[in-house]
N, C-alpha and C positions, 0 to 999 in steps of 0.2 A: 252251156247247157240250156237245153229251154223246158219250158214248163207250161203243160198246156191241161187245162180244165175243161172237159168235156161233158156236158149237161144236156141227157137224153132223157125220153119218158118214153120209147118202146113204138110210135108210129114209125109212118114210113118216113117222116120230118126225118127223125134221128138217125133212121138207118142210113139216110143219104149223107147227113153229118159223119155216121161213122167211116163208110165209101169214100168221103172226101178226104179224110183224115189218112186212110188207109192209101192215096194216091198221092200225097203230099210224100216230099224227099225232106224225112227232119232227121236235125243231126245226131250222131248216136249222142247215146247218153239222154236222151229225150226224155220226161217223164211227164205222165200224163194221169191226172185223177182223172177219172169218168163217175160222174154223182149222177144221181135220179134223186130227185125231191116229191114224194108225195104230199098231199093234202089228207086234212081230218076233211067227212063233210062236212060242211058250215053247220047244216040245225043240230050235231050233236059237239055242244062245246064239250073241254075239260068239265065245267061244273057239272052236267048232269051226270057225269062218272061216279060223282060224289052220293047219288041217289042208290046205287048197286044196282044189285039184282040184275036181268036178265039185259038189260041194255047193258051194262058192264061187261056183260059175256061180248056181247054183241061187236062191242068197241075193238075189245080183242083180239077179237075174230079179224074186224079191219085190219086192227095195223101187224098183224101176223099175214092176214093176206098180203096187205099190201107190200111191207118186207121183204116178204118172199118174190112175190113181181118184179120188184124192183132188184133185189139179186139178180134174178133171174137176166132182167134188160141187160145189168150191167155186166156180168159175168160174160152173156155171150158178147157181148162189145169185147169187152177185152181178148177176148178169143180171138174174135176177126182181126184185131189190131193186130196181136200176136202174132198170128198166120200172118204176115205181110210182113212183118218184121219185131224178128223176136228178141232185136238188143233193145226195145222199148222195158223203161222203168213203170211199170201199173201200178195206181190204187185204185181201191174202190170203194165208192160211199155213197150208202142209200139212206135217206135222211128224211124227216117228216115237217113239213114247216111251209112259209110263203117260198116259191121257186125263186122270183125274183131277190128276196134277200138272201137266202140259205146260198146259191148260187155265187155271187157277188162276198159273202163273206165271205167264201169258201177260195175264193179265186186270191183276196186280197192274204188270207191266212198263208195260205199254199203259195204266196207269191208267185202270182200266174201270169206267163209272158203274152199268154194269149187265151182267152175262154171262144169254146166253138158251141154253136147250139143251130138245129132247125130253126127254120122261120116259123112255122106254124107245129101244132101240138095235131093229138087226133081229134076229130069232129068240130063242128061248127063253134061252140061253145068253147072250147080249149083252144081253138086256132084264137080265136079271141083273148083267152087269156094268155097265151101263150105268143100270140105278136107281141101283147103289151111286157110279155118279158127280154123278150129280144131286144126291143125298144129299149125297154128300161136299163138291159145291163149296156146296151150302146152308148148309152146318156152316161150311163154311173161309173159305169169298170173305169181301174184306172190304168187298167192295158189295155190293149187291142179286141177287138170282137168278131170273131167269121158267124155271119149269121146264112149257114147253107140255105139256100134256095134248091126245092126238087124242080130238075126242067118238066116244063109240060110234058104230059103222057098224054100222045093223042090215040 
């Protein structure tokens, strides 16, 4: 049985991740967590939580949105997976924290045969942080890593 960890954030990075997964012959019984790790933004830690009032609101607001996004990514992933083959075992898990750790624990916990991820995230700034996560779970995981490449679109 294999076990594979699939870590998207909703670009076209992922959707090519999730196309390549969907093209792969895995064996049944295959089970696969598909996670989305959002971020808080940095200038509002947990402490200013502790202030109340309408930033409070505000925070909440984030990580309900974001939540729901991230279902959202993940949900249809599994769908697409499903439609291609539906003896696959799904979880799914949208989780708030650094990508590169939450990822990597999550693969280690789940005992993962293989973690798949895009190479780059959406935008300039996220393909940045987002190489350096690829990198980092290539270095760290202590399984294997398919880090998809989108072929040029010319």
């Amino acid at each position: 049985m294999m076990k594979i960890v699939l870590a998207i954030d909703g670009s076209s990075f992922s959707k090519v991740a999730v196309d390549t997964l969907n093209e792969m012959t895995l064996p049944p019984s295959t089970e696969i967590c598909i996670m989305h790790v959002y971020e808080f933004p940095t200038a509002l830690g947990p402490e200013l939580m502790a202030t109340g009032g309408s930033l409070n609101n505000y925070y909440e607001e984030f990580i309900s949105g974001a939540q729901k996004l991230g279902d959202k990514i993940v949900s249809d992933a599994a769908k697409a997976l499903k439609s291609k083959n539906s003896a696959l075992k799904i979880t799914e898990n949208v989780v708030s924290g650094l990508p590169k750790r939450e990822i990597l624990e999550k693969a280690e916990a789940f005992n993962a045969d293989l973690i798949v991820v895009g190479s780059q995230g959406q935008g300039a700034f996220s393909r940045l942080l987002l190489g350096s996560v690829s990198q980092y779970l290539a270095t760290h995981a202590k399984c294997s890593v398919l880090i998809v490449k989108e072929k040029d679109q010319n």
